[in-house]
DRENLUM-620378 format. One record per residue: x, y, z of N, C-alpha, C in turn; residue in one letter. Coordinates in steps of 0.05 Angstrom, whole numbers. Last residue first. Layout:
<sites>
> X	Y	Z	X	Y	Z	X	Y	Z	A;
...
</sites>
This chain:
<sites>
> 601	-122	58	604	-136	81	623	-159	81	X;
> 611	-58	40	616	-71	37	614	-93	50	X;
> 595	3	46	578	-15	59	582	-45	48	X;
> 639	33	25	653	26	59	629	5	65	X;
> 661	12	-44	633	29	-27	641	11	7	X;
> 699	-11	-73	702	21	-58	683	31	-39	X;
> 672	-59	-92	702	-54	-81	707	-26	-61	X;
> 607	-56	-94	628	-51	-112	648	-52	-83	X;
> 558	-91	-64	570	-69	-72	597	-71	-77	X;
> 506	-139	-105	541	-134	-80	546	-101	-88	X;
> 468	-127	-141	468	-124	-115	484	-115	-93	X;
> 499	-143	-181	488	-116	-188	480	-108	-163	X;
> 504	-199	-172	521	-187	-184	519	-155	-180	X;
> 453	-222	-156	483	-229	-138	507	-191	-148	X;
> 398	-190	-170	418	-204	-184	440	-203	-172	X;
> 362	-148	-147	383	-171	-130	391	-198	-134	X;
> 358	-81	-158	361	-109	-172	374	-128	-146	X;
> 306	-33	-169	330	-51	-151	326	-78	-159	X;
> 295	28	-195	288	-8	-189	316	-18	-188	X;
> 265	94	-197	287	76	-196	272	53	-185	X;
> 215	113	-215	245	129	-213	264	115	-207	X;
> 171	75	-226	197	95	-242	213	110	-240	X;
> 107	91	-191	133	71	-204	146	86	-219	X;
> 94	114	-133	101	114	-163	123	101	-170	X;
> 54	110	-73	84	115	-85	73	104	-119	X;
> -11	144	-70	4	129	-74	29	127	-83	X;
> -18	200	-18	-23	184	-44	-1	158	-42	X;
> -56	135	34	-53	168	0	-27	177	10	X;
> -72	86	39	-60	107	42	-44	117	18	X;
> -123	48	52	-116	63	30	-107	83	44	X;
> -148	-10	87	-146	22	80	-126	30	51	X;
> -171	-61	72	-192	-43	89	-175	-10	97	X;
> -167	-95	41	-172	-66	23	-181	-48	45	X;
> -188	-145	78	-172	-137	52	-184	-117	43	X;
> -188	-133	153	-202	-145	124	-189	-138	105	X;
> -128	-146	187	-156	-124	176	-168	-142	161	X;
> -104	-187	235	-100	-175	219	-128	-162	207	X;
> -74	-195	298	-91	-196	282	-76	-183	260	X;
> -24	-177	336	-23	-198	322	-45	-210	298	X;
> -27	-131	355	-48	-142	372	-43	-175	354	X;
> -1	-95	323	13	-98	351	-10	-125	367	X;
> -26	-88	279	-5	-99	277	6	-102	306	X;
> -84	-58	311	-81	-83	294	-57	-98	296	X;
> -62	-12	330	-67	-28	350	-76	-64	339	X;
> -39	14	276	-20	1	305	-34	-19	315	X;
> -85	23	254	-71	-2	238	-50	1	261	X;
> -111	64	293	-129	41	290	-102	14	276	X;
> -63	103	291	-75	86	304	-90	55	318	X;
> -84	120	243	-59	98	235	-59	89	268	X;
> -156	106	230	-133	123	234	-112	108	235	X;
> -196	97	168	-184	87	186	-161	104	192	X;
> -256	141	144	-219	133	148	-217	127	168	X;
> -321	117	158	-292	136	156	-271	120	151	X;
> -364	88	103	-351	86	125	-328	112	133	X;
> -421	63	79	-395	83	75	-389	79	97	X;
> -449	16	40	-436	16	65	-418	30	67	X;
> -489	6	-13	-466	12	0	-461	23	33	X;
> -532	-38	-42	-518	-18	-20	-500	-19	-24	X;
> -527	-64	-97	-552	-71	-84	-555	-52	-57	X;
> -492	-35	-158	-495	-59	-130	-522	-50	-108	X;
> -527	-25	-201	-494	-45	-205	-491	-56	-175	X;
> -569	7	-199	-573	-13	-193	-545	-39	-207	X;
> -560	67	-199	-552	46	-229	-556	26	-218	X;
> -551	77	-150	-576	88	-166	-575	67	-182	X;
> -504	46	-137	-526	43	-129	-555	53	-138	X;
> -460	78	-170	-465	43	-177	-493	44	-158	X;
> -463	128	-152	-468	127	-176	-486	103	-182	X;
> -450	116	-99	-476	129	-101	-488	130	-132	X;
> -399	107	-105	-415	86	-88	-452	91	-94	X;
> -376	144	-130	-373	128	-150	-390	107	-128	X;
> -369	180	-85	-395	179	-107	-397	161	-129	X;
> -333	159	-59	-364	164	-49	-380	164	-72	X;
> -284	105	-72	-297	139	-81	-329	142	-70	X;
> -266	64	-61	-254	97	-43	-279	114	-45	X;
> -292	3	-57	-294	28	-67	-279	44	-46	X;
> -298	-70	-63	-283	-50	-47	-283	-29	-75	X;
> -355	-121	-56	-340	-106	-71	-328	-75	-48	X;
> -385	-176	-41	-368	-154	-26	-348	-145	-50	X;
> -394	-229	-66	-413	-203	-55	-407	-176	-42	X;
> -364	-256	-67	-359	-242	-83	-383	-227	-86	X;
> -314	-264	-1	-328	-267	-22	-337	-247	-47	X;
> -264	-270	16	-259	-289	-15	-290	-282	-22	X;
> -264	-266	68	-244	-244	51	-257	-259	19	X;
> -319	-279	82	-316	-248	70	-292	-235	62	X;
> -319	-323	108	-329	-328	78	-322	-298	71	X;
> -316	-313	168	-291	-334	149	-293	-333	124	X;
> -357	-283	182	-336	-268	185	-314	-284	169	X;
> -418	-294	135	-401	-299	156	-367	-282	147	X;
> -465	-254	108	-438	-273	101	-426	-282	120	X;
> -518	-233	125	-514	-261	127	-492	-276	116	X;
> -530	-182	142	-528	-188	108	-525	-213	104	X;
> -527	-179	193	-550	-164	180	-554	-177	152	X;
> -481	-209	207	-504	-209	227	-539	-205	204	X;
> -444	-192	167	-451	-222	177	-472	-218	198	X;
> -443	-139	172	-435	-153	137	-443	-181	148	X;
> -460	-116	206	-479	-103	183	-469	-126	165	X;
> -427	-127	259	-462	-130	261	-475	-124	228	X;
> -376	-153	225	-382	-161	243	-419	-159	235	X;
> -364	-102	199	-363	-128	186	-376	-156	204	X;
> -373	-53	234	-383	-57	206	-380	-88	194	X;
> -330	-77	268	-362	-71	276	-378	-69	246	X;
> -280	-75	248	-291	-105	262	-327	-91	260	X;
> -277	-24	235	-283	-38	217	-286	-77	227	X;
> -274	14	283	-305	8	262	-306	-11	241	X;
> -256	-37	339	-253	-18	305	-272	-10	290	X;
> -259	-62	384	-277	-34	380	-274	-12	358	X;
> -241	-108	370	-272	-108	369	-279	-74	372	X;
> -193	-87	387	-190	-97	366	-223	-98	362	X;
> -188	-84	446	-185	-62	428	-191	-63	396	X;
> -204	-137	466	-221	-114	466	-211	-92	454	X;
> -182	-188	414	-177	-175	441	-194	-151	436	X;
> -226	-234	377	-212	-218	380	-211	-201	403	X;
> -265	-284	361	-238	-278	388	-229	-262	376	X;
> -328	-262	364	-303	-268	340	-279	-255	364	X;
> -376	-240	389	-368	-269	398	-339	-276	368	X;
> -409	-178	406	-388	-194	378	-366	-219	393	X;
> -437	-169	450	-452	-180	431	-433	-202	417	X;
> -417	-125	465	-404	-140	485	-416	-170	465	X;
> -439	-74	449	-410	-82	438	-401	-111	442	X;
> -478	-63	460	-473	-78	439	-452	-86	442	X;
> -473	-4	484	-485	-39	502	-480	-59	480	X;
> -472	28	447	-438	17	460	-447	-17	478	X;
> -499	30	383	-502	26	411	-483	10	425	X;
> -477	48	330	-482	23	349	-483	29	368	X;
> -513	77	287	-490	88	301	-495	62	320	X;
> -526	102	212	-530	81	233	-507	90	255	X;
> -563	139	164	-545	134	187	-537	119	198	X;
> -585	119	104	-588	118	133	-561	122	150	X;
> -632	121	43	-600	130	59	-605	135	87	X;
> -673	103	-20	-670	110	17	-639	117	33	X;
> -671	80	-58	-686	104	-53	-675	108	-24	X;
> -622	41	-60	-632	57	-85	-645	79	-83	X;
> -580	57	0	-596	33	-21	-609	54	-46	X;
> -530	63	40	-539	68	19	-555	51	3	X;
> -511	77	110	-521	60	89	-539	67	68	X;
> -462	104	138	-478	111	118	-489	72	109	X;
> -447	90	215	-437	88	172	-463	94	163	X;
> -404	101	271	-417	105	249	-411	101	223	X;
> -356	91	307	-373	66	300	-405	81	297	X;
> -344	155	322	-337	135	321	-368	104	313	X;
> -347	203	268	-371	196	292	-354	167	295	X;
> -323	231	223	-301	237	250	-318	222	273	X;
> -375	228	188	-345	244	186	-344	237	218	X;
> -435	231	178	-425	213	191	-389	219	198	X;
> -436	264	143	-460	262	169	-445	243	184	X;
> -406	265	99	-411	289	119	-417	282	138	X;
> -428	219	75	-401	212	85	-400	237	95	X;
> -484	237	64	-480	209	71	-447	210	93	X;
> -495	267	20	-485	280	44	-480	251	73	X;
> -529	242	-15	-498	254	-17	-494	265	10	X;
> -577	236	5	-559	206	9	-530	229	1	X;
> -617	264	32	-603	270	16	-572	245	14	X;
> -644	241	83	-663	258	63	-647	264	36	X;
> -634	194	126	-621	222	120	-639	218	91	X;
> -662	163	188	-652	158	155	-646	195	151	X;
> -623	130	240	-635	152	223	-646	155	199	X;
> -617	86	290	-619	85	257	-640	114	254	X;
> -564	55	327	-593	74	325	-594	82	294	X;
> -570	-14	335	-557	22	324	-589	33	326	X;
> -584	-70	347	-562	-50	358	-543	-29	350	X;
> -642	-68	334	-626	-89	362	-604	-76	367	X;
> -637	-60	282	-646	-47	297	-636	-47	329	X;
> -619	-96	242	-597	-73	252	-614	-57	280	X;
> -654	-125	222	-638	-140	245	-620	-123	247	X;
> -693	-81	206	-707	-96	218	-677	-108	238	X;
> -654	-70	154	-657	-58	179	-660	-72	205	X;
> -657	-121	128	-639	-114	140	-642	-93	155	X;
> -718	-110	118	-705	-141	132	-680	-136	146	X;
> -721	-77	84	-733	-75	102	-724	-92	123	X;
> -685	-82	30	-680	-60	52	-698	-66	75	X;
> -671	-146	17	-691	-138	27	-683	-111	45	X;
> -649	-204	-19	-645	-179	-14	-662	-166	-11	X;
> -649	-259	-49	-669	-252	-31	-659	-221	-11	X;
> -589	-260	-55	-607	-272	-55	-627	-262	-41	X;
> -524	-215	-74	-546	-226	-50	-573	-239	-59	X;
> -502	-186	-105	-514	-205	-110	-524	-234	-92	X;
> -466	-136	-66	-479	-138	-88	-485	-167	-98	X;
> -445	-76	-45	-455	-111	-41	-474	-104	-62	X;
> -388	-53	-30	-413	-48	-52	-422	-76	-41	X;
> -350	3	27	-354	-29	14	-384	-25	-8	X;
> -299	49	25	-330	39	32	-326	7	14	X;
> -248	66	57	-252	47	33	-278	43	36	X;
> -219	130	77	-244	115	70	-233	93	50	X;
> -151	138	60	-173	150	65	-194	123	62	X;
> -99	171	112	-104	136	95	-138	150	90	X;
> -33	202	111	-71	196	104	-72	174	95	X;
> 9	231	143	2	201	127	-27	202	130	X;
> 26	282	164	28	281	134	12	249	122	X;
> 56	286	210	19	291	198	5	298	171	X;
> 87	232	232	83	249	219	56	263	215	X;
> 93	193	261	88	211	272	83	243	260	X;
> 113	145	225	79	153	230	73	173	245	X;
> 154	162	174	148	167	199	122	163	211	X;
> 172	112	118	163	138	133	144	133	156	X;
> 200	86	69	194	89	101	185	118	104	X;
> 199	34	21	194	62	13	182	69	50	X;
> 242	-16	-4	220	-15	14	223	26	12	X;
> 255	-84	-30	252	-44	-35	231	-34	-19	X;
> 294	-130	3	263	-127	-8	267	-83	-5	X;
> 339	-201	8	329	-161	15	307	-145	-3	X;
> 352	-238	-5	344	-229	35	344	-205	38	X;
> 379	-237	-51	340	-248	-42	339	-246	-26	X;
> 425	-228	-39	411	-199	-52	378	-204	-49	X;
> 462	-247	13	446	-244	-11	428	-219	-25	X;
> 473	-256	68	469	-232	58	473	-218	28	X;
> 463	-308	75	442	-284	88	451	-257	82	X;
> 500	-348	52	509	-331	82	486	-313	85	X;
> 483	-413	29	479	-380	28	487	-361	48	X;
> 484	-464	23	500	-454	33	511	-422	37	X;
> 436	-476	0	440	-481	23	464	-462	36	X;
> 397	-457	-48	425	-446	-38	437	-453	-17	X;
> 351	-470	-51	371	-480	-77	399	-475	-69	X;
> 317	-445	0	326	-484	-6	346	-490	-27	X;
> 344	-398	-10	360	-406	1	348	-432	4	X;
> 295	-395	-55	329	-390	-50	349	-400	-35	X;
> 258	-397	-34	266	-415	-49	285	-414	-59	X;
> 250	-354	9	252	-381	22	260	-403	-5	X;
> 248	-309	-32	275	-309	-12	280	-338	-3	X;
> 201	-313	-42	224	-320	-59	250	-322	-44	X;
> 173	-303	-8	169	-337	-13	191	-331	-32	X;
> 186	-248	7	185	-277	19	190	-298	23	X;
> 163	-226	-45	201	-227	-38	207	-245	-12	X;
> 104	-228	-36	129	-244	-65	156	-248	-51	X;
> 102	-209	8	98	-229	13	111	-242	-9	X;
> 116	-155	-25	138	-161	3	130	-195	3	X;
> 70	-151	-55	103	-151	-59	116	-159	-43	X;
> 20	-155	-16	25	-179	-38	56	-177	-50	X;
> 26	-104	8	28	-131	20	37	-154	4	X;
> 33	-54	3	58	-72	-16	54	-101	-4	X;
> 33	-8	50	26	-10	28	38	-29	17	X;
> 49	-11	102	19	4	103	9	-9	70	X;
> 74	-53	147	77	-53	129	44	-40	115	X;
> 119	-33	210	88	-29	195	89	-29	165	X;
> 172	-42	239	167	-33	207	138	-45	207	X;
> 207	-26	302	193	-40	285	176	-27	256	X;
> 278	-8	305	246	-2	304	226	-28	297	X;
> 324	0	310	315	-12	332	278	-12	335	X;
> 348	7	259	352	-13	270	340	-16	292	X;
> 337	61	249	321	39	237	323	21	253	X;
> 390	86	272	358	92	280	338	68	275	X;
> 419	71	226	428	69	264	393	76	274	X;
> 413	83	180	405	49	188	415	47	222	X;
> 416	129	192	394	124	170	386	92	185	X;
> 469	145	194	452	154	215	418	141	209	X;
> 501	118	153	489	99	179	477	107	192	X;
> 480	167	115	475	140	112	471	119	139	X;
> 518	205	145	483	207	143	474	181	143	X;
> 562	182	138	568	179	153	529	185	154	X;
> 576	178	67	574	151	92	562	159	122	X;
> 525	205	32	547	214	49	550	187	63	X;
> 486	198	-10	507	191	-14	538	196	9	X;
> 421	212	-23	439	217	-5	469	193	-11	X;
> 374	235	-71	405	216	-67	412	233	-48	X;
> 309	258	-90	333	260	-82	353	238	-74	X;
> 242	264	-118	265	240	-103	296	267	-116	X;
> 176	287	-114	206	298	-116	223	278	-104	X;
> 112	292	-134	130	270	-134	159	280	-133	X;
> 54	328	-126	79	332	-138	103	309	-120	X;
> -10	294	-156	12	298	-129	43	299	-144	X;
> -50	272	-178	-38	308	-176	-19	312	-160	X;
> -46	228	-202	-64	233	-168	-56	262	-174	X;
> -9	227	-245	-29	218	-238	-56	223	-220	X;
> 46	275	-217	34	245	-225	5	248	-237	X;
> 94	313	-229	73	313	-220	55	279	-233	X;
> 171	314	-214	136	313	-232	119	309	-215	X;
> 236	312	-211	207	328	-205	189	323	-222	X;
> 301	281	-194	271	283	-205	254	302	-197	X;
> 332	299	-160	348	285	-182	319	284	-203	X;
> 343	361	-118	331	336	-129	337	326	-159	X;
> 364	388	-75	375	383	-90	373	362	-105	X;
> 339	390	-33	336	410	-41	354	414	-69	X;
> 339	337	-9	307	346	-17	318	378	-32	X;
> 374	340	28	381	324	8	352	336	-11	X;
> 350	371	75	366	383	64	380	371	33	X;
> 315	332	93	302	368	80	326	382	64	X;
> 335	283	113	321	291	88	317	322	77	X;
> 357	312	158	380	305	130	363	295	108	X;
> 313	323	186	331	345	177	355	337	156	X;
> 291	271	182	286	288	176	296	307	170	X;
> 303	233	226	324	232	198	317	255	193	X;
> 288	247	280	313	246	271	328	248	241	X;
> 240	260	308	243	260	284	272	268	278	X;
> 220	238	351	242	267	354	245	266	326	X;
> 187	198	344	174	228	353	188	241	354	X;
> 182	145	298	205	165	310	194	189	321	X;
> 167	85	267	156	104	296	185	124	308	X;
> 147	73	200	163	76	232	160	91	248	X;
> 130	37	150	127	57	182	146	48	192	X;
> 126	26	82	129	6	112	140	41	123	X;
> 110	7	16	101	33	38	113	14	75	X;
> 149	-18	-33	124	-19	-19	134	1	8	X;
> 177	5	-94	188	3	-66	154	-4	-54	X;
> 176	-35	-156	170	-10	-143	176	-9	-113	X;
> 214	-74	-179	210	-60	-199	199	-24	-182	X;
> 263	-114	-179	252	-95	-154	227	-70	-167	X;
> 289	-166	-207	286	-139	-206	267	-131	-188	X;
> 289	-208	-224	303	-206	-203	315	-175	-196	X;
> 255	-232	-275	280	-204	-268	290	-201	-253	X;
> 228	-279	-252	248	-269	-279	268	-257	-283	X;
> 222	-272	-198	241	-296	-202	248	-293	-236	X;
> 187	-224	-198	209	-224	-193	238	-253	-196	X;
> 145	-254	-239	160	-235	-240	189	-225	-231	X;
> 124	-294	-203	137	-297	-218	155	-278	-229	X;
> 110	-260	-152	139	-280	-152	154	-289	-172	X;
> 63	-236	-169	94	-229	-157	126	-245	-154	X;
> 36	-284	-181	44	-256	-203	57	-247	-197	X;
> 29	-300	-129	41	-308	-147	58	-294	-173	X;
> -9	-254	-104	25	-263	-94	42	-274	-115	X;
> -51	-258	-124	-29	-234	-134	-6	-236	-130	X;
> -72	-299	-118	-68	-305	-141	-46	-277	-149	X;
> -81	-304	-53	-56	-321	-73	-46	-311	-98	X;
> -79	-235	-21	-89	-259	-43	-82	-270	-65	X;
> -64	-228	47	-56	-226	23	-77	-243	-2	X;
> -86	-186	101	-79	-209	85	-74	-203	56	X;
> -61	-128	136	-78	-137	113	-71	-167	113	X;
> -21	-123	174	-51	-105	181	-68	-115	156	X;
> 46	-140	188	21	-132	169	6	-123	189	X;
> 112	-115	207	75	-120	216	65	-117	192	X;
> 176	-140	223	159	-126	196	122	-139	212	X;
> 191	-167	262	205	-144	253	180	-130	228	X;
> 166	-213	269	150	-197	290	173	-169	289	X;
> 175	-268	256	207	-253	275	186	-224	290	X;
> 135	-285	223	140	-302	254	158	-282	281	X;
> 144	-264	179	126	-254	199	123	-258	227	X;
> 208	-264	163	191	-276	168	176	-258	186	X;
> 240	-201	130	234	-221	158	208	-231	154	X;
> 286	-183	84	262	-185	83	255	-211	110	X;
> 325	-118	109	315	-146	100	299	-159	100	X;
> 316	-67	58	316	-75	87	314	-103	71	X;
> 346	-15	18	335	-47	19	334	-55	39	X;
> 295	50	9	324	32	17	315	6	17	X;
> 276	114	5	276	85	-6	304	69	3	X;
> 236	158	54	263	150	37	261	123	34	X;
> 197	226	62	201	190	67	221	179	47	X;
> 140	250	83	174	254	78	174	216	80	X;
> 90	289	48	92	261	57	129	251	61	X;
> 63	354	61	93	335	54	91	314	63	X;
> -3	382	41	14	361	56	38	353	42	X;
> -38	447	53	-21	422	35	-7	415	51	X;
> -110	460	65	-88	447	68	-60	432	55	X;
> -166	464	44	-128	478	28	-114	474	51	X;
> -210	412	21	-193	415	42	-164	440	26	X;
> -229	383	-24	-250	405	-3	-232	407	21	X;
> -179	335	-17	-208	337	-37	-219	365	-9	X;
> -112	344	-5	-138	334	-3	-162	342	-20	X;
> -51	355	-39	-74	365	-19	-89	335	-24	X;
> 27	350	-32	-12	340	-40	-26	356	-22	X;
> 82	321	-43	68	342	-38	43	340	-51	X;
> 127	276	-25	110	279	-43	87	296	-35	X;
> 196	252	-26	183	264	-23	151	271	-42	X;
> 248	209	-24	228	211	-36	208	229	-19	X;
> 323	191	-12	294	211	-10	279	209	-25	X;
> 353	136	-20	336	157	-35	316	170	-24	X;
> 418	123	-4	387	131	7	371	144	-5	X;
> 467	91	-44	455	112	-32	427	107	-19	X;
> 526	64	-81	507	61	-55	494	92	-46	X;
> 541	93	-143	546	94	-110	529	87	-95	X;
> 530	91	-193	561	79	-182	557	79	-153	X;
> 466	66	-215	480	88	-201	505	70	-197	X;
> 459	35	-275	461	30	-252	479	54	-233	X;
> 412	57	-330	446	52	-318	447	48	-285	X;
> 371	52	-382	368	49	-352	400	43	-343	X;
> 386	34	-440	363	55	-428	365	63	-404	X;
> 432	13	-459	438	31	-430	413	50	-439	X;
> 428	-31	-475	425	-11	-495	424	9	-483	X;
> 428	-70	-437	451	-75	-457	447	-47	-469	X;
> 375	-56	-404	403	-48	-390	424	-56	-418	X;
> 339	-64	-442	342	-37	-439	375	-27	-418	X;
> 343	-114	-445	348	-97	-473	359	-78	-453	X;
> 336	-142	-402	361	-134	-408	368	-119	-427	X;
> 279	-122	-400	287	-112	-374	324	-118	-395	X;
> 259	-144	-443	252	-120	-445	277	-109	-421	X;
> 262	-205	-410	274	-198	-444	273	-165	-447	X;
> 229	-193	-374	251	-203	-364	272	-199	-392	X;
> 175	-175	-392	194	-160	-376	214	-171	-369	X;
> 166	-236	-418	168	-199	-424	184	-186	-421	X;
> 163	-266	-373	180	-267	-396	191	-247	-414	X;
> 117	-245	-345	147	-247	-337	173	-254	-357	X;
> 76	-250	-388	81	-228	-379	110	-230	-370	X;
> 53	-291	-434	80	-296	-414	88	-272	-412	X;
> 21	-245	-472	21	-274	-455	44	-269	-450	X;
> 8	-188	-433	6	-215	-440	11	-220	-472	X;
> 56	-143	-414	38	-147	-433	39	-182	-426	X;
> 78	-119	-335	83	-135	-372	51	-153	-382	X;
> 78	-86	-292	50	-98	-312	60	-101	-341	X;
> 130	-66	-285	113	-77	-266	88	-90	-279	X;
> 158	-62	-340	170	-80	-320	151	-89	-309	X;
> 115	-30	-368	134	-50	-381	139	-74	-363	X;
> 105	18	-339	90	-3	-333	96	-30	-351	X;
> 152	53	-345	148	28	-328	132	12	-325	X;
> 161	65	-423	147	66	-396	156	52	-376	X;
> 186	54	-473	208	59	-446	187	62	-413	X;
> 146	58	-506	160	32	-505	177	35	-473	X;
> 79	81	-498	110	88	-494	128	64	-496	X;
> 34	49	-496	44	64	-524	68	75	-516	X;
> 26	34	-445	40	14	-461	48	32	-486	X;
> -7	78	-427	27	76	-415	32	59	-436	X;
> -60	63	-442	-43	89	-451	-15	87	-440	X;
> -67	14	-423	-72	18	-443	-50	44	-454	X;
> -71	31	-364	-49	13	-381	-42	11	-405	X;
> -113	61	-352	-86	77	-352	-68	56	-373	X;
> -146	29	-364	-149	57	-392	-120	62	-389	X;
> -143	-12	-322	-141	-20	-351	-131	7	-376	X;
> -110	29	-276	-140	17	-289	-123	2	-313	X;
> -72	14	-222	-71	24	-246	-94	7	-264	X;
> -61	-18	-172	-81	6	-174	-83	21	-200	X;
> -29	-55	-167	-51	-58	-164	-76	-41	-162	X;
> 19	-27	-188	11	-50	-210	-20	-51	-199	X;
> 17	36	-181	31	17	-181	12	-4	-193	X;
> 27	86	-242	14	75	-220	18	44	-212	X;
> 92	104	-272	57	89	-277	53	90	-247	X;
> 135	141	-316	133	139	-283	102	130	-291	X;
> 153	166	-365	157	143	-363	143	132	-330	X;
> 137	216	-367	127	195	-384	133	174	-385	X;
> 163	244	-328	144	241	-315	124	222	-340	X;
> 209	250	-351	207	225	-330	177	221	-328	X;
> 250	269	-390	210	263	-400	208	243	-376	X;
> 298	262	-384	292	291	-389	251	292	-389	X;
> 314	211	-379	300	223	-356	293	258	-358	X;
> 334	200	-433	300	195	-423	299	199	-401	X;
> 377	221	-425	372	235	-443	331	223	-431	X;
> 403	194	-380	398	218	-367	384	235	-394	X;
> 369	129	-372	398	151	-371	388	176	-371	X;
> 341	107	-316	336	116	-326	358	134	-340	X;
> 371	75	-261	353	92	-267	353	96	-298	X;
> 377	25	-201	383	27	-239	361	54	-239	X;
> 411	44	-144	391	44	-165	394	35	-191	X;
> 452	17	-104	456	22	-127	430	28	-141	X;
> 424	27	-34	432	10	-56	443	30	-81	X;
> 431	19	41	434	30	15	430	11	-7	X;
> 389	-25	78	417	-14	69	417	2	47	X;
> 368	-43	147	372	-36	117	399	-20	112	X;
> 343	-83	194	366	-79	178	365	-69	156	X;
> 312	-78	257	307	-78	222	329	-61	207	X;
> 336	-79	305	316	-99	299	311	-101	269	X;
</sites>
């Protein structure tokens, strides 16, 4: 069902991959302004390619992108391969450490319609675009996006652990997380790679707005290309896989901020929460995301002096009139958006991806900070969504609210970018994945 393939990396030569971990950024939609700031003082960084300088950013990186291949900053591997990627982490107040296993390859890029690739998020125009332009400059690949798969005998795995022991990179990032990629290069591993894949379906967890770029680029391609056989280098998208059976994928909390509401009233909004939660108030608002930890359809609500529990009453449930199927209404995040963001707060369920009273946070305390500081008016904590919860989504044909998870950590830009320039794409004469 989902076709991938090796590729040729462009990496890095081998005198500037002695300093990788100064060239490697956060991906484009999670890297602050401070981070950017400080990456651009490197000329060879990645954040070059993926977040080119204004003005005419894609122009940039599209002039920067051949310097660096004419002046062989960056060389193109000789051999089709699978890149292991590996990435070791803890948690916050947790010694547990986690291996996130997982490998980079080009699958093809499928209409949503074909029901080979699932979202769980929508997208927003104005990032899409920025994607497309970019890639219709360079026609470069600059970072892999996050996409699942469902394997319980865990098949590839043992030929990851063993390519993993002989790594081409090591650093530590950003997030603290130690980052280790490896090359597989054997033919015969390799199809064991795309013999499995092939009958899966692909959950797309991270890279909505990239993949949706490689999309709409793919579709204006082949209108300029009629006569294109499909197995182009624009009918294929960098994609970064791993196992959901793994117990290694965290997605954590996204709380929500509100903020510039009219006529805003802690008493009012209770008042129409009452009807269907039970409402506590708690004495110490930090302990907000404790109290509530692991309680299905519970949240913290946070205001300047006050902090509350809330828990919906299950008779409720039957209340939420938004067609969605009964597994899908019993998310905490249909329920939170549903009775507290349009019932209680008065946005409707159609006005809340675009509006601008709804601000998205991870951090608990960075929710508790902005609320003392009167920067937003509550907050609304919430748990981690399970991967569960984003199955029964992508399988139910819906989709989440925007930003509604965050899976840790995040992949890193820079260890390698894929090109699907005709040229640099085809594989060479010798490689057997020849078509």
């Amino acid at each position: 069902m989902a076709e991938i393939l090796p590729f040729r990396a462009w990496r890095y030569n081998r005198e500037l991959s002695r300093n990788i971990d100064e060239l490697t950024s956060p991906l484009f939609d999670v890297v602050s302004e401070r981070q950017r700031k400080a990456l651009y003082q490197n000329p060879y960084n990645s954040i070059h390619l993926s977040v080119p300088v204004q003005p005419d950013p894609a122009e940039h990186a599209a002039a920067l992108l051949e310097q660096w291949k004419d002046d062989g900053s960056i060389v193109q591997d000789k051999l089709p391969g699978i890149y292991v990627y590996y990435q070791y982490f803890k948690l916050a107040n947790s010694p547990k450490a986690y291996c996130r296993k997982g490998f980079i390859c080009h699958i093809r890029t499928y209409d949503w319609s074909e029901n080979v690739i699932l979202r769980h998020e929508n997208t927003i125009p104005k990032a899409v675009n920025d994607r497309i332009e970019l890639l219709e400059k360079t026609e470069l690949q600059v970072s892999a996006t996050h996409g699942l798969y469902t394997d319980p005998d865990f098949e590839l795995e043992k030929l990851m652990d063993e390519a993993i022991t002989v790594p081409i990179y090591e650093t530590e990032d950003y997030q603290g997380v130690r980052d280790v990629l490896a090359v597989i290069h054997d033919e015969k591993a390799i199809r064991r790679f795309m013999n499995v894949i092939r009958d899966k379906n692909i959950i797309l967890a991270d890279g909505h707005h990239r993949y949706e770029g490689s999309l709409i680029y793919k579709h204006k391609m082949l209108k300029a290309h009629p006569g294109a056989t499909g197995n182009e280098g624009f009918n294929y998208h960098l994609m970064y896989l791993t196992n959901t059976e793994a117990d290694d994928l965290r997605i954590l909390p996204t709380h929500r901020l509100i903020t510039g509401i009219a006529s805003f009233n802690e008493e009012t909004i209770l008042q129409k929460l009452e009807a269907d939660f039970i409402i506590k108030p708690v004495e110490d608002s930090d302990t907000l995301n404790e109290i509530i930890a692991g309680k299905p359809w519970a949240f913290g609500l946070m205001f300047r002096e006050n902090a509350y529990k809330i828990r919906l009453k299950p008779e409720s449930l039957h209340k939420i009139t938004w067609p969605f199927p009964e597994e899908i209404k019993k998310l905490d995040l249909t329920i939170m958006h549903y009775f507290i963001i349009e019932k209680a707060l008065g946005i409707p369920g159609k006005d809340q991806r675009q509006s601008e009273n709804i601000m998205f946070d991870r951090s608990f305390s960075d929710c508790l900070k902005k609320v003392i500081k009167e920067e937003a008016q509550m907050a609304i904590i919430t748990n981690e969504v399970s991967i569960d919860d984003v199955k029964k989504v992508c399988y139910s044909g819906y989709t989440m609210p925007q930003k509604s998870t965050y899976f840790y950590p995040k992949v890193i830009c820079g260890f390698l970018f894929s090109s699907v320039k005709e040229e640099e794409f085809r594989e060479p004469i010798y490689s057997p994945f020849v078509k």
